[in-house]
Each structure stands twice: as C-alpha cells, then as structure tokens.
ROTORLO-628458 format. One record per residue (C-alpha): residue number from 1; x, y, z. Coordinates in nm, 4 decimals, padded with zeros to 6 digits, always signed. Layout:
BEGIN
   k        x        y        z
 NUM        X        Y        Z
...
END
This chain:
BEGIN
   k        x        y        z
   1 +00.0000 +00.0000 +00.0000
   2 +00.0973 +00.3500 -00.0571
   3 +00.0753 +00.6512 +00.1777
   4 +00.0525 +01.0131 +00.0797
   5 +00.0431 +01.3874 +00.2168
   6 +00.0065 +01.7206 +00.0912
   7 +00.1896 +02.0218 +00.2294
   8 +00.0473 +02.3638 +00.1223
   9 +00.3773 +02.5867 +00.1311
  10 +00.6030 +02.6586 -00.1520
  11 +00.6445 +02.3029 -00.3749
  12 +01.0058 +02.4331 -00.4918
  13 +01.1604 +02.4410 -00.1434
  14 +01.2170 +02.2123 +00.1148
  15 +00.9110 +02.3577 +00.3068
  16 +00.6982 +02.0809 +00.1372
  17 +00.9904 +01.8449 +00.0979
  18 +00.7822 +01.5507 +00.2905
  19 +00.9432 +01.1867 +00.4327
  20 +00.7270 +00.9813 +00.5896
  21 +00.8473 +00.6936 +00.8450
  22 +00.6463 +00.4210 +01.0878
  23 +00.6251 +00.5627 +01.4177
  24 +00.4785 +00.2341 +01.5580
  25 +00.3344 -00.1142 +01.4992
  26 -00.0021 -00.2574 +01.6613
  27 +00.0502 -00.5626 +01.7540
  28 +00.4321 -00.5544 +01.7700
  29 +00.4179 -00.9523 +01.7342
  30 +00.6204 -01.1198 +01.6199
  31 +00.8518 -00.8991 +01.5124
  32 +00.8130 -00.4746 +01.6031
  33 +00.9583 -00.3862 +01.2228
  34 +00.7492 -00.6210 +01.0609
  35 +00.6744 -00.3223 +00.8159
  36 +00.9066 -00.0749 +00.6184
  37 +00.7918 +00.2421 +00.4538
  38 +01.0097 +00.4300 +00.1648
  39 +01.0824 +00.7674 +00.2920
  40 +01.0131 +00.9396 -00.0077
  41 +00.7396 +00.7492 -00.1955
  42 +00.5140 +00.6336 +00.1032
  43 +00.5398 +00.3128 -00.0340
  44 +00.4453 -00.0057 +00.2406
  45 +00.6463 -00.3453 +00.1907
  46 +00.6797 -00.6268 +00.4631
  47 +00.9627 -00.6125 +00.5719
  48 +01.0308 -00.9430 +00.8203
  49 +00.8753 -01.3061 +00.8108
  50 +00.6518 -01.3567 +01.0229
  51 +00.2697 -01.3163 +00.8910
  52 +00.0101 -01.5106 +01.0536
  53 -00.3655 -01.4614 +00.9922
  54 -00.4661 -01.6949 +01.2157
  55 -00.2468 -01.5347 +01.5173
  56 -00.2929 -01.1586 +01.3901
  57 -00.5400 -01.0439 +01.1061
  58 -00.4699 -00.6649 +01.1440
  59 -00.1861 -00.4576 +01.1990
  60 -00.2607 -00.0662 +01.2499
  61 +00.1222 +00.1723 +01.1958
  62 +00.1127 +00.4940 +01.3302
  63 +00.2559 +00.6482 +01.0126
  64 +00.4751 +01.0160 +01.0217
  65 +00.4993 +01.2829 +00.7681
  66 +00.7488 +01.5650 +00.8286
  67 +00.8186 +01.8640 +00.5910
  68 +01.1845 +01.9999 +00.5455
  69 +01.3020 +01.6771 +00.4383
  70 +01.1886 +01.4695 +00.7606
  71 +01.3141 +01.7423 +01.0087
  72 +01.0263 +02.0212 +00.9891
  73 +00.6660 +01.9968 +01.1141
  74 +00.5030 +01.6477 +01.1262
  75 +00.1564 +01.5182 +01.0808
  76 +00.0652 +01.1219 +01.2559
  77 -00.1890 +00.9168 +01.0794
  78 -00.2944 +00.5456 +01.1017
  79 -00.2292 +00.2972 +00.8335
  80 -00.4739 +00.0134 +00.9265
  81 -00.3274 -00.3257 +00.7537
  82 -00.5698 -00.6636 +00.6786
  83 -00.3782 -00.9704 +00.6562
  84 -00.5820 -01.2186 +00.4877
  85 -00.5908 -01.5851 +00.4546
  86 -00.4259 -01.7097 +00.1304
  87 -00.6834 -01.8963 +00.0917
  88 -00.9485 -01.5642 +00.0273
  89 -00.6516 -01.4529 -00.2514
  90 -00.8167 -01.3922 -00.5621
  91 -00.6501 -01.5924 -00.8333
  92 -00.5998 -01.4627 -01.1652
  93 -00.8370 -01.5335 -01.4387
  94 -00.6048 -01.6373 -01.6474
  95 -00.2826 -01.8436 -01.5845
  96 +00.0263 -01.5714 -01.5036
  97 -00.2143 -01.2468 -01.4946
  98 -00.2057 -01.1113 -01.1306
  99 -00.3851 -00.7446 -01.0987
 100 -00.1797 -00.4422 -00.9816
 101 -00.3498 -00.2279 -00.7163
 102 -00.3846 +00.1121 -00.8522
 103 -00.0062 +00.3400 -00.7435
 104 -00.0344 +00.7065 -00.6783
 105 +00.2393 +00.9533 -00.7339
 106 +00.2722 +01.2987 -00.6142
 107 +00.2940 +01.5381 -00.8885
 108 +00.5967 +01.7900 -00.8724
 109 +00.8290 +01.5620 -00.7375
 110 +01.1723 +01.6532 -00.7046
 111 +01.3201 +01.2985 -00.7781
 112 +01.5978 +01.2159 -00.8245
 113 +01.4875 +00.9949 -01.0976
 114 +01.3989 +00.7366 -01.2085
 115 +01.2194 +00.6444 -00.9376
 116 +01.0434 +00.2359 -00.8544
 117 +00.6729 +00.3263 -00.8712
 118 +00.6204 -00.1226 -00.7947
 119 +00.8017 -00.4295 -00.8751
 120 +00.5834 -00.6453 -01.1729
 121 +00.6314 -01.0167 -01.1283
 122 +00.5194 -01.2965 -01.3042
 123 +00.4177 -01.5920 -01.1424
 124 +00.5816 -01.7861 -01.4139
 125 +00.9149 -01.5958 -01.3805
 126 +01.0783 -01.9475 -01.1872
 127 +00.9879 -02.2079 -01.4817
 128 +01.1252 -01.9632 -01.7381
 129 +01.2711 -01.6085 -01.8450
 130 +01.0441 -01.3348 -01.8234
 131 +01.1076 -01.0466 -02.0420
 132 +00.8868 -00.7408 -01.9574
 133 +00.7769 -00.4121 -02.1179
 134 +00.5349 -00.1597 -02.1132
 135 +00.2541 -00.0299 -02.3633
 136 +00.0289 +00.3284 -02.3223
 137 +00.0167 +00.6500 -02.2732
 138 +00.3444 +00.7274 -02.0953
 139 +00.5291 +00.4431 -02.1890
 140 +00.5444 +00.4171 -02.5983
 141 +00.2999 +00.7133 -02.6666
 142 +00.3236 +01.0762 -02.5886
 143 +00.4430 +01.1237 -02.3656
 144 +00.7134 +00.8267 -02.3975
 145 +00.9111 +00.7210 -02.1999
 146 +00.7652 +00.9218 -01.9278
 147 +00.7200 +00.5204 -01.7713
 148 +01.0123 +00.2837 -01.7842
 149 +01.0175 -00.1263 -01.7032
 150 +01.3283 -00.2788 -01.6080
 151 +01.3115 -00.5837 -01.9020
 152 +01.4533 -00.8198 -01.6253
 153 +01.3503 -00.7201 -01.2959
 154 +00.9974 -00.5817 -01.3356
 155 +01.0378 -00.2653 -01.1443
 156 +00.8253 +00.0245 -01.2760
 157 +00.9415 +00.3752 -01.2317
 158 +00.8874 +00.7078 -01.3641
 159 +01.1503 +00.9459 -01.4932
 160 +01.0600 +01.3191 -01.4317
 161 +00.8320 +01.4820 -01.2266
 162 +00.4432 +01.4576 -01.2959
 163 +00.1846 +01.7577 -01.3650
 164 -00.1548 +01.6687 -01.2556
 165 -00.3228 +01.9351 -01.4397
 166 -00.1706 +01.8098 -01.8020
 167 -00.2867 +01.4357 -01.6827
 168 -00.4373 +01.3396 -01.3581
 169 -00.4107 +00.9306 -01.4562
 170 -00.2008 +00.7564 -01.6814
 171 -00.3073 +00.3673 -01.7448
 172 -00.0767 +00.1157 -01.8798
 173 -00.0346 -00.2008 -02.0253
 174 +00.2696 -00.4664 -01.9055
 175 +00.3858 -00.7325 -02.0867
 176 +00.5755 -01.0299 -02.0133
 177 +00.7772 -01.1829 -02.2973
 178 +00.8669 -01.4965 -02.3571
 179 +00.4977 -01.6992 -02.2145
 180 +00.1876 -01.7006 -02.3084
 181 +00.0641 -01.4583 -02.0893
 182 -00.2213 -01.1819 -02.1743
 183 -00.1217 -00.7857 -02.0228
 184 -00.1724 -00.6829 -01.7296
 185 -00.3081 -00.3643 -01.6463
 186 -00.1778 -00.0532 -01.4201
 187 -00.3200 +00.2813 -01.3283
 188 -00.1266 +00.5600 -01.2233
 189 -00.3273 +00.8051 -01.0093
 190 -00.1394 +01.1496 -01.0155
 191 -00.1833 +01.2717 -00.6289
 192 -00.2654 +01.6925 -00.6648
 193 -00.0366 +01.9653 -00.5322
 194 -00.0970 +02.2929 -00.4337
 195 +00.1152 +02.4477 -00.6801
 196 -00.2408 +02.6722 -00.9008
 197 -00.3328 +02.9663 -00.7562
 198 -00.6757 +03.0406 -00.8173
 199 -00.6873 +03.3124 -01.1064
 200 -01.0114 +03.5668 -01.1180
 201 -01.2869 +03.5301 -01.4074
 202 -01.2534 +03.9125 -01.4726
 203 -00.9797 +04.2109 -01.3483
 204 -01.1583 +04.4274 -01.2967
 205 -01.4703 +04.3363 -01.1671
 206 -01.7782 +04.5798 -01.2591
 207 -02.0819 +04.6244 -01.1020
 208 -02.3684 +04.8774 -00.9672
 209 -02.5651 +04.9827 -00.6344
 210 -02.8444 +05.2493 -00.6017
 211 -02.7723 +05.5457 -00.4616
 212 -02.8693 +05.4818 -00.0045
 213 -02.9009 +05.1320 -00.0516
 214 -02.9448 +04.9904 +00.2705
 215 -02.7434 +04.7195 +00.4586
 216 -02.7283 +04.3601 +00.3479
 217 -02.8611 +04.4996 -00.0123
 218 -02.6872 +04.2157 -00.2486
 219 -02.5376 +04.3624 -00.6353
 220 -02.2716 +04.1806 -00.7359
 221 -02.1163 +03.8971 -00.7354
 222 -01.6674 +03.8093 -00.7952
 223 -01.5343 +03.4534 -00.9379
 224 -01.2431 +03.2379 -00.9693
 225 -01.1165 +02.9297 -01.0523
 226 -00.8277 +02.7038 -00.9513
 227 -00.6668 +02.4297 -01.1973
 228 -00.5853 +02.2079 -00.8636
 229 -00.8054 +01.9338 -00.7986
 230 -01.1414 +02.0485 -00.7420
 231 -01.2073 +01.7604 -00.4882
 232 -00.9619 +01.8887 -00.2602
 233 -00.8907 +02.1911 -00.0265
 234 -00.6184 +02.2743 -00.2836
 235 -00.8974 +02.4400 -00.4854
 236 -01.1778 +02.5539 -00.2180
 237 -01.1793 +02.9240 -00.2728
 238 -01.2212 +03.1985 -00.0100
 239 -01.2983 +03.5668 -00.0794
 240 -01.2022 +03.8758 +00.0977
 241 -01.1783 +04.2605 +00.0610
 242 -00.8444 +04.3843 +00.1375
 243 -00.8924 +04.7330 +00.0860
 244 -01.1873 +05.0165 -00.0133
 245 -01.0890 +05.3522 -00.1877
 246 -01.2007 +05.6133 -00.1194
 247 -01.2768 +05.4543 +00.2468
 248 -01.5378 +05.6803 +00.3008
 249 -01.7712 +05.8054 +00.4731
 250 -01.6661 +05.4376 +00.6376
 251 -01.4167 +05.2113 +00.6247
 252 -01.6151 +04.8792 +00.5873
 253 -01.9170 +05.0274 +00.3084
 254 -01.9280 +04.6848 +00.1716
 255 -01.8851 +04.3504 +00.2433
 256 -01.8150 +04.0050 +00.0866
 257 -01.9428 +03.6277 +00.0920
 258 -01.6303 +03.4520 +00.1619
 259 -01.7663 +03.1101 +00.0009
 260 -01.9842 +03.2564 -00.2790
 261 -01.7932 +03.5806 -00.3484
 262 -02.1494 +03.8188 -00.3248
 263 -02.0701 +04.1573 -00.2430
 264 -02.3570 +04.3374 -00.0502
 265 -02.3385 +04.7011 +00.1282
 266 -02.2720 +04.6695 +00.4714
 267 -02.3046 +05.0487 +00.6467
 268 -02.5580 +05.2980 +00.5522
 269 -02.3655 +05.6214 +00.4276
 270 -02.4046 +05.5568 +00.0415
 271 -02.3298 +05.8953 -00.1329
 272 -02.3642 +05.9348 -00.5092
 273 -02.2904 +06.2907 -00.4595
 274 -02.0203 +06.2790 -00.2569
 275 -01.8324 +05.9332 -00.3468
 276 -01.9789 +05.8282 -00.7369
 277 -01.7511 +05.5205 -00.7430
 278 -01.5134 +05.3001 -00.4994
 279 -01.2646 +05.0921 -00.5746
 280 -01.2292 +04.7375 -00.3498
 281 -00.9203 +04.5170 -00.3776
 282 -01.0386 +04.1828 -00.3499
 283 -00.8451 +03.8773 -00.2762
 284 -00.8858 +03.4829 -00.3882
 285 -00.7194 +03.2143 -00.1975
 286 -00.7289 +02.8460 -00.1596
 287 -00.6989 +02.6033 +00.1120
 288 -01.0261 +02.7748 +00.2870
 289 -00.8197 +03.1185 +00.2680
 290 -00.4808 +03.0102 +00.3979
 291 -00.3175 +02.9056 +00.0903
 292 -00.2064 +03.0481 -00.2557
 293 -00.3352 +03.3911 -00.3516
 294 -00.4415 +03.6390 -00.6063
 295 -00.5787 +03.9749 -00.5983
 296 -00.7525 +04.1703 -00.8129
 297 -01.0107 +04.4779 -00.8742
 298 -01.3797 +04.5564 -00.7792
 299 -01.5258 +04.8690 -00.9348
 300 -01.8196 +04.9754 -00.7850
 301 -02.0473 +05.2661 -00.9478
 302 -02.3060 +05.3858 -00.7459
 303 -02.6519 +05.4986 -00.9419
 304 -02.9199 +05.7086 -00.8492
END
C-alpha cells in the first residue's frame, strides 16, 4: 500500500519536501519492524517473516509525515493493515495475470529519478525467463518514456516529475515476454499539489448599487477558478476585501461572501454625490483562505 500527504507551502523548497516513516506497529508480534515504509514514496512493503492470519489479522502503523526533508513539522496518521488468509486470494483469471493495485504519485516531485513506482512479477518468472515491457500513454505514446520497465527485474518507475493538471491518470499495459501470458493492467493516479493559484474570471470586476441602498442589499457577485483538484482543499476558494478607496464616509461600506464571493453594502452612508464610485481590492485564496493567492479589482459605481 501507498501513503501520501500534501503540504500547502512553496512546492520548490524544502518547506513541502515531505518523508514519511512508521512511528509504531499494533501488535508488535512477532517482530516490532514487521513493516518498512520508503521515505520518499510512502510506499508499504513487509519487511520481516513472520505473517500469521490466524495469530494476527490486522496490523494498524502509526505512520509520520514531516516537511523539510523529515526534520520540519510532522503530521501522525494510522495505516490500518488486513492480513488475509491465502486462501481468500483472488486468483488470476487467467494463468500468469495477477492485478496491480492502482499506485499514486505525487505530482511535482523533485526525484531524483527514475524512481520504482512497484516491482511487476510474473508468477511464471521461476519455470522460465520473463522479459517485460510496457505499452500506453506514458510508456510508448506521448508522452514516452515518461514510464520505464526494467526488461529483467519488473520494477516500474517514472523518470521526471508529474503535472496533474496536463494528466491526472495515466493507465498502462505490461507485458511479459517470452509466455503465453495476456497484459496486465496498471493505473497511475497522479496525487494533486498545491502548486495553481486560483486566477479571477474578470480584473476588474464591474458592477452597480443604487444610490442609499441599505445594509445587506446584495449587487454583485466576484469569481475564480483554480486548476488544482477540485475535490480537494487545494482548490476551495475563499474571498475577501483587502482594501476600499475612497474609504469613506466608512471604512467597511461593503462587504463580501467569503464562500460565494457576493458583495452586498454593509453600512448605511451611500453617497452618489459625494463618493460616485469606490474601488475594493479583493483577494482569492485556496486552502479555505490560507493558501495560494491572487488579488484583483472591484469597481463599484453607485446609481441614483
């Protein structure tokens, strides 16, 4: 199994530089490292002998993530582990074809590459040589050679650094040479970074209010998007006013809808006379406000 973790500051620095490591084992029978974790990938391998359904069906690791290489702030999470009777294994359909879970990859990461993504085995690889390569997108079409096999080995690895926003998943096909053996599938899930910031629909933004409108009165409305992955907080928006001009005859004449982005007039005081127009800086940033930002322009005219 695979482990993974976001970190919201700067994706070029060591800020988001994450290792992960096993902070515990539950039960720590028979053996307390009977599970190793790659520091980089968040990849989960047994790591001892030792296995027993029958003694211990479920193993729960107390799993670390730390920024700044391993040595910044940390986050603790539980891996929860099944072991299952070999007996429950699902065998292949077809003699030699064994199904790959699906592997997730952090996009942006700094390497160094290649880097194993899984070892592919055959279980035919002791009667006879096993030759294996790799067909699909990644692999030999655009963009090839993005996914490399070892011909020998098996291991799968990738050899630059992944952009979820040019492809979230790639899926591809192995092949083992040399048997009669049909190809096995593999998705690779692309795991989002926060590396988008959102970007507004319009600069400026233009928009109208009658002249002594009263509080709460609703008359316009600011957008923006976000290329990260909308089904994370990398991309949930919050809106804000950062500054008024002119800020008169208050401050704090208007106010804004931090999830929806509706501007509505907060204080009485509105003045076509006096103040025709006001300008609001407005700002857009993800991770519920705390992460990457943009600003841009409001221009409010008020009518009669």
């Amino acid at each position: 199994m695979t482990v993974s973790a976001t970190d919201a500051d700067d994706p070029n620095t060591e800020n988001s530089d994450i290792r992960y490591s096993i902070i515990s084992q539950d039960p720590p029978e028979p053996k307390p490292n009977m599970f190793a974790i790659n520091p980089i990938t968040g990849v989960i391998r047994v790591n001892a002998e030792g296995l027993d359904f029958s003694k211990h069906s479920k193993y729960v690791l107390k799993i670390q993530a730390a920024d700044m290489q391993g040595n910044g702030l940390t986050s603790t999470e539980d891996a929860v582990i099944f072991v299952i009777n070999s007996k429950d294994v699902t065998k292949p359909s077809s003699p030699g074809i064994w199904e790959i879970s699906p592997i997730c990859f952090p996009e942006n990461d700094r390497g160094p590459f290649p880097k194993h993504l899984a070892q592919i085995k055959s279980n035919h690889d002791k009667q006879s040589k096993v030759v294996y390569s790799i067909t699909g997108n990644g692999a030999d079409q655009p963009p090839v050679g993005l996914f490399t096999v070892d011909k020998d080995s098996g291991f799968l690895s990738v050899t630059r650094p992944l952009d979820r926003e040019t492809n979230h998943e790639y899926v591809l096909h192995v092949h083992r040479g040399g048997i009669n053996e049909q190809p096995t599938q593999i998705t690779i899930s692309v795991i989002d970074q926060n590396d988008n910031k959102p970007v507004f629909t319009q600069d400026p933004f233009r928009g109208s209010v009658p002249n002594a409108s009263k509080p709460g009165f609703e008359f316009m409305t600011i957008s923006a998007t976000d290329a990260d992955d909308p089904k994370t907080e990398n991309a949930n928006i919050r809106y804000s006013i950062i500054s008024q001009d002119p800020a008169l005859p208050q401050l704090d004449m208007f106010e804004i809808n931090a999830i929806s982005g509706e501007i509505q007039v907060k204080t009485d005081g509105l003045d076509r006379e006096k103040y025709p127009e006001y300008t609001l800086e407005i700002q857009a940033a993800d991770m519920q406000g705390n992460g990457l930002q943009s600003r841009g322009k409001a221009v409010i005219t008020v009518t009669v």
